[in-house]
C-alpha positions in Angstrom: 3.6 9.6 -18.6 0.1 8.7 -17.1 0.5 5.7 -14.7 -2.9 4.5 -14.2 -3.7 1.5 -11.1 -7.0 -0.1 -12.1 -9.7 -2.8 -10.9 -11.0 -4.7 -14.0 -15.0 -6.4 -13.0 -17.2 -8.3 -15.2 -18.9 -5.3 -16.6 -16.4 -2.0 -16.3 -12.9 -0.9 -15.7 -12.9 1.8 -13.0 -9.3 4.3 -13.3 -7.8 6.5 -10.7 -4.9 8.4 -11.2 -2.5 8.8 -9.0 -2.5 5.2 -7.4 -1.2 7.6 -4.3 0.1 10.8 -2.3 2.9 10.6 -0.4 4.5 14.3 0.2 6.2 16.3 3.0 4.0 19.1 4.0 4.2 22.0 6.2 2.0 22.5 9.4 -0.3 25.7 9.3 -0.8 25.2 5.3 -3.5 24.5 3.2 -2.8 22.6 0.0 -5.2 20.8 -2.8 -3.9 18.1 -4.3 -6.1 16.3 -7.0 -7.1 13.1 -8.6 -8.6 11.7 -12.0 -11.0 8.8 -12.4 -12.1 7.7 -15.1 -14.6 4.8 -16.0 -15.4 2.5 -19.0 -18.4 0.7 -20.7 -21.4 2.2 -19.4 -22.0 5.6 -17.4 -21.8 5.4 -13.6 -22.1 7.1 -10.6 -19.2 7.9 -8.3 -19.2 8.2 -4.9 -15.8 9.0 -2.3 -15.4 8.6 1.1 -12.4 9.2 3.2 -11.5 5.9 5.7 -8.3 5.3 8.0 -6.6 2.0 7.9 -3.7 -0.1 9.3 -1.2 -3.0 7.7 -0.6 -6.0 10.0 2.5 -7.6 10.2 0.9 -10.2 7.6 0.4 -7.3 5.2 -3.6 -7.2 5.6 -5.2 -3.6 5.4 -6.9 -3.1 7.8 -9.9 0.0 7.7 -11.7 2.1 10.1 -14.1 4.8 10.1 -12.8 8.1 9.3 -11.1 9.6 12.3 -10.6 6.6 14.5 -6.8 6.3 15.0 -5.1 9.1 16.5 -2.7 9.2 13.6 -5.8 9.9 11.1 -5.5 12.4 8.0 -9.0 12.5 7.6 -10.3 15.4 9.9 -8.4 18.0 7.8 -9.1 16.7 4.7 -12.1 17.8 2.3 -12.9 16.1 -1.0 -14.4 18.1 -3.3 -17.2 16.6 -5.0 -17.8 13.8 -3.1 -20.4 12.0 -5.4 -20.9 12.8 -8.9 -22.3 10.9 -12.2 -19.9 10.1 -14.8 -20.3 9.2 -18.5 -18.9 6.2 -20.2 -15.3 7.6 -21.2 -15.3 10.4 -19.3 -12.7 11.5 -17.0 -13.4 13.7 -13.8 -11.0 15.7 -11.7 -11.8 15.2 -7.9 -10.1 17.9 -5.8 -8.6 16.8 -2.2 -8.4 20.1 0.5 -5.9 19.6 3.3 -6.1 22.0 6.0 -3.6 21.5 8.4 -3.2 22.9 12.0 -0.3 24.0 13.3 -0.7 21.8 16.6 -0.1 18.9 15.0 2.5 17.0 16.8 3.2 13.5 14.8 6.1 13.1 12.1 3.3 11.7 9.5 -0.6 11.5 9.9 -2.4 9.2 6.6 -5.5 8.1 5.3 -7.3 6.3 2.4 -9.8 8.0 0.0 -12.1 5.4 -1.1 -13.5 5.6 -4.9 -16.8 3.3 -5.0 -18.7 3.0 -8.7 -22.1 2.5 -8.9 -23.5 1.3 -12.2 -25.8 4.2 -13.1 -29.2 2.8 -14.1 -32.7 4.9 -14.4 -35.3 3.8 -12.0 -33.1 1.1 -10.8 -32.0 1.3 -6.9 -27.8 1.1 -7.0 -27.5 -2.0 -5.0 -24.2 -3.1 -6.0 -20.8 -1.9 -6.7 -18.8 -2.1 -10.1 -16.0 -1.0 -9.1 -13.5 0.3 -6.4 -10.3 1.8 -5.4 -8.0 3.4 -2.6 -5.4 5.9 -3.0 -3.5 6.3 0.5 -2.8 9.7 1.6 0.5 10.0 3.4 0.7 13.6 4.9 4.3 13.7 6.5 5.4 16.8 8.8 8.6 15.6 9.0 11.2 13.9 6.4 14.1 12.1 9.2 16.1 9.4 8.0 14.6 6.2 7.9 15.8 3.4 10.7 14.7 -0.3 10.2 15.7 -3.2 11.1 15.8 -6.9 9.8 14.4 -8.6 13.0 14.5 -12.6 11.9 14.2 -15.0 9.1 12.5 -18.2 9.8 10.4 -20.9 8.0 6.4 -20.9 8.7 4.7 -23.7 6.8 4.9 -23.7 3.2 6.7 -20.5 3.7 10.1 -19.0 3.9 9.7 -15.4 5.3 11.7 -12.4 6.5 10.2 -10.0 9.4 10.9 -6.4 9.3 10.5 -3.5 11.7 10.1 0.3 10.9 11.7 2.1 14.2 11.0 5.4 12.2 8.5 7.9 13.3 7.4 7.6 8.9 6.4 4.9 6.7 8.8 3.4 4.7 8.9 1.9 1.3 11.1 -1.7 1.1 12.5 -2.6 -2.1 15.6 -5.1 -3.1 16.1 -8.8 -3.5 15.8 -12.4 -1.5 17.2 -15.4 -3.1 17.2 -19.0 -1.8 20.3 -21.2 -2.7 20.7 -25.1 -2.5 23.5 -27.0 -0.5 25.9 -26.6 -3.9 25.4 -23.0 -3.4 23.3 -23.1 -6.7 20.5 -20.1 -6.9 16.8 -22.2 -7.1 14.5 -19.2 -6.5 14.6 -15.3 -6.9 12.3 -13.1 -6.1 12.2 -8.7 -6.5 10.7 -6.8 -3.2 8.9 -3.5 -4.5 7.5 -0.9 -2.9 6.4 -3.4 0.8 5.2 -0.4 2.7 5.9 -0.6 6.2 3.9 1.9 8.5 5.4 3.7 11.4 7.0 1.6 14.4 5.3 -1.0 12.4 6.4 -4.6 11.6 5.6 -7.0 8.5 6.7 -10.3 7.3 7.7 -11.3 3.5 7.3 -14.7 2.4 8.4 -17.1 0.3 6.1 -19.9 -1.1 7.4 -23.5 -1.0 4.5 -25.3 -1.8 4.3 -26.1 -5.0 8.1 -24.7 -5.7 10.0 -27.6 -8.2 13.2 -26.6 -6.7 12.3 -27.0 -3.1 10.6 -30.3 -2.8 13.5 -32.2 -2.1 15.0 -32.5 1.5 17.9 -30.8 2.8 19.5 -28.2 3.8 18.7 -24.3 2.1 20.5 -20.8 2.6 17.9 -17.8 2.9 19.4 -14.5 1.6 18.1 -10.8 1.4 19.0 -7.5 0.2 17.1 -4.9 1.7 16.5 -0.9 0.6 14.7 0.7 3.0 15.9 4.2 2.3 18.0 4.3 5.2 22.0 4.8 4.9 22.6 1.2 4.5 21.0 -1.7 2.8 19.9 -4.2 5.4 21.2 -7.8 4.6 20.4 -11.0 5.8 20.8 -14.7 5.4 19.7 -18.2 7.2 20.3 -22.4 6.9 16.8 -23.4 6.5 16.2 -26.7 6.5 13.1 -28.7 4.6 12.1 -32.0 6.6 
């Protein structure tokens, strides 16, 4: 089954396949790993670069110049071509060389290739982009047991939100349920937590809107609740009295 992500603009619909990698390797190795892009509408030219990047605590990524963190994938990786034209249709394979030394001493290095469409025009200088996409690159060395833990819930504005905190040496993926009940213990609001990724020693906040919400417009009291699957041995659960002025 092909799972395709995809960034629709005004004139073309640019495809990358995977939407990520995310695999335990071992130090010393050299491995290729690939990806397909595809475009739509009208030919283009393709060009990849290779950036690091960071997710705040507010879940805004954050990116860098290739190389700039010390836990950066990019200096052992090659991407093989780097620019290339493509026709309308058309799908290409682009081919991602990992080279790995066997000095590396981190649990999990990443990075984030960056696939830019041009429109491809004779004669015509390519001054804008069409379309673009990141795949992280998650190179882990080790695979320990994920530790989190559920650090506070607390209301911020319009928002209900839960903070987080990976204590692993590995990013984590956080996935479950919150649910937000009124003073007759009645469910008003549900909501599904997929794949929040958390980087290493990391922490990020999940929020719930008020604004706007029917059910929460009223005054009064509200219970907060969460059910939280980090990977770890147990789900992490939570729950808070919020109260609405």
């Amino acid at each position: 089954m092909i799972n395709f992500i995809f960034l629709i603009f005004s004139q073309s619909t640019l495809f990358v396949e995977p939407p990520r990698i995310e695999k335990v390797y071992l130090k010393g190795r050299k491995y290729v790993e690939t990806i397909q892009i595809e475009i739509q509408n009208f030919p283009a030219h393709i060009e990849i670069y290779v950036e690091d990047f960071t997710i705040d605590e507010e879940g805004k990524v954050k990116f860098e110049k290739e190389g700039t963190f010390n836990f950066s994938l990019s200096p052992f990786i090659k991407i093989v071509p780097r620019s290339f034209d493509i026709e309308k249709g058309e799908r290409k394979e682009v081919r991602i060389l990992i080279n790995l030394p066997d000095t590396i001493n981190s649990y999990e290095k990443w990075c984030m290739i960056i696939v830019r469409a041009y429109p491809k025009i004779e004669k015509t200088p390519r001054v804008f982009v069409v379309g673009e996409i990141g795949v992280p690159v998650y190179g882990m060395f080790e695979n320990p047991l994920p530790v989190a833990n559920l650090i506070n819930i607390d209301k911020e504005k319009d928002k209900i939100y839960f903070l987080l905190e990976n204590l692993s040496p590995v990013h984590i993926r956080v996935n479950g349920k919150a649910f937000i009940l009124n003073e007759e213990n009645e469910k008003i609001l549900e909501e599904d937590i997929s794949n929040l990724v958390i980087l290493p020693l990391k922490k990020r906040k999940f929020y719930f809107e008020i604004k706007g919400n029917p059910h929460l417009i009223k005054k009064g009291k509200y219970k907060f609740l969460c059910q939280i699957n980090y990977g770890g041995e147990e789900d992490l659960v939570g729950e808070k009295e919020i109260e609405l002025p």
